[in-house]
N, C-alpha and C positions, 0 to 999 in steps of 0.2 A: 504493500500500500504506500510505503513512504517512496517507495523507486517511481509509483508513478505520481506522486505528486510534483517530485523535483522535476520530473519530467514534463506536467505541464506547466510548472512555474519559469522553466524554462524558454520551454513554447512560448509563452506569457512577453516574457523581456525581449524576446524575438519578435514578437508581432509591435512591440512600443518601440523599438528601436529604430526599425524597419518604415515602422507608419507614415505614409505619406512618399517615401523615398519612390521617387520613380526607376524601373529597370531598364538601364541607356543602355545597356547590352544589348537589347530588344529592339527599342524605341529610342530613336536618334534623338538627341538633347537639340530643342526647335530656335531658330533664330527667329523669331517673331519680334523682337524688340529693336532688331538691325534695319527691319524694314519699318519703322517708325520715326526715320530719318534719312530714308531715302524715298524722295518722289517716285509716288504709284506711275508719273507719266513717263518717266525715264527707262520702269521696266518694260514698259509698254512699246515703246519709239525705236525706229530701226535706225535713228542719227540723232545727234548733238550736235549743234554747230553754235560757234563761234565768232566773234569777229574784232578784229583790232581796231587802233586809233584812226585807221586812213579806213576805216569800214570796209575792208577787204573783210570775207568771211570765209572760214573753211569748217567742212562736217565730217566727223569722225561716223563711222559704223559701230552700232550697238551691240551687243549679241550679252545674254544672260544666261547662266546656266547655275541650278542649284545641285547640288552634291551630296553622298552621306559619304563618309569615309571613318576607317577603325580610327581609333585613337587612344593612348594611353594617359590615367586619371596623372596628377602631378605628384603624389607621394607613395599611395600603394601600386603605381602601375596597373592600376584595372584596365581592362579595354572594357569600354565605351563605344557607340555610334554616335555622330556628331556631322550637324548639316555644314555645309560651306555655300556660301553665295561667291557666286564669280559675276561681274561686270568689267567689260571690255569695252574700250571707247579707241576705235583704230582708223588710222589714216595717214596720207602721206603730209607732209607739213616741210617749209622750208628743204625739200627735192630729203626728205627722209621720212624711215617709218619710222610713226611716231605713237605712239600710245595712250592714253588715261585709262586708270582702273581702280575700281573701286571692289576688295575682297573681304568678306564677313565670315571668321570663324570662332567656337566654344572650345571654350579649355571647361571643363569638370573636375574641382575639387574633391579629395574622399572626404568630406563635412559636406557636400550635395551645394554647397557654393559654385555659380555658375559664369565664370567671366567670358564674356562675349567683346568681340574687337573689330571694328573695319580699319582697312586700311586704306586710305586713299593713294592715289600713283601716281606721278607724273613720270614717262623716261620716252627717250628715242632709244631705238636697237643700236643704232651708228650712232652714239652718244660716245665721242672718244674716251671721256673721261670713265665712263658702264656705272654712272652713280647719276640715282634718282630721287627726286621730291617727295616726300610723304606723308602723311599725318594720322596719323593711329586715335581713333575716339573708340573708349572701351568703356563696356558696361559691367555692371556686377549686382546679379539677382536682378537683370531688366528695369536697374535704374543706373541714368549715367554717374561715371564713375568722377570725369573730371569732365567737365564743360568746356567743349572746344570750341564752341558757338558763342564769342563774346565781345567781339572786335567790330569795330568800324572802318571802313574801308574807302578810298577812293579810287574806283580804273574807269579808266579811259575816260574820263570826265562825268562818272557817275557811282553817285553815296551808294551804298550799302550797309547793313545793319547785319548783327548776329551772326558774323563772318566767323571761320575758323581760316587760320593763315599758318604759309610755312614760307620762310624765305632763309633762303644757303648765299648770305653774301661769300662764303669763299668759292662757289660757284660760279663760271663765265657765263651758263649757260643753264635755263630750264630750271631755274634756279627760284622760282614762284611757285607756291601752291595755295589758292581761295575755294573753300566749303563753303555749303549751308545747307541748311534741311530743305529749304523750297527747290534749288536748283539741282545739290547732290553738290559737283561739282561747277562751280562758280567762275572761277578765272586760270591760267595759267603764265607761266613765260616761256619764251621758243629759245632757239638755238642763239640767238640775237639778242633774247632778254626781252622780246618786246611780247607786249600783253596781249593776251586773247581772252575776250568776254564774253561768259554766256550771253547768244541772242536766240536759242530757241531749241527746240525738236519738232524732229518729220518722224 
């Protein structure tokens, strides 16, 4: 009789312990809070385009793709399934391929803490220097973590508000990065340093 009481008192601590805890072994751990800062129109658009100061404009091709891929937890080494958001902004730009992306993945803590991270991109492939623009906004439990959204801004002769920004003055070149949740991505600089500003999607 006493064998099986430890035995369900056991059970018992097992099912409180456990409670709530979802199986990402199973069930991929959901980016729903990544797409809570990026424009629903952007997943939708097969271009982004751009345009500088002299209102030349150029449009990158869109392409989206969501992902599950294994992954291992950060201190037990559990595997995990875990979604990844890919966004690809491509085109030629100053007679080079040139790129924007923006990629969204979870890291799973063994405490069931969930950090989630986009990364934003700016690079050319024939980028001599092979070093690109970036800006990382992570969350943690589907609130953000640090607010990259907080900057005021002036390109090309026009304000902007709740910007996130990246600038590499030891950079010659590509060397700008502009966020925000309405646009996704906002501004860049090219091979020249000179600006390109969101003006739309097709």
């Amino acid at each position: 009789m006493k064998f099986y009481s430890k035995f369900i008192l056991l059970g018992c601590i097992f099912i409180l312990i456990n409670c709530g805890r979802s199986d990402y072994s199973i069930s991929p751990v959901e980016i729903d809070e990544l797409y809570s800062i990026i424009p629903e129109n952007l997943l939708n658009s097969k271009s982004i385009c751009f345009t500088n100061a002299n209102n030349e404009e150029t449009c990158l091709e869109v392409t989206t793709e969501e992902r599950i891929v294994t992954k291992l937890t950060s201190e037990k080494n559990e595997e995990y399934k875990a979604k990844q958001l890919h966004i690809y902004m491509g085109g030629m730009l100053n007679n080079r391929i040139f790129q924007l992306s923006i990629l969204g993945s979870t890291t799973l803590h063994d405490n069931n803490d969930i950090i989630s991270g986009l990364t934003y991109n700016s690079m050319s492939h024939m980028n001599p220097s092979g070093i690109s623009t970036s800006i990382n906004v992570v969350f943690k439990n589907s609130e953000l973590f640090r607010d990259r959204f907080t900057e005021s801004v002036i390109l090309n002769g026009e304000e902007y508000s709740q910007v996130g920004l990246r600038i590499k003055d030891e950079l010659s070149s590509y060397n700008q990065l502009y966020i925000t949740k309405e646009h996704g991505i906002l501004g860049f600089s090219d091979l020249n340093n000179e600006i390109w500003v969101f003006s739309g999607l097709e």
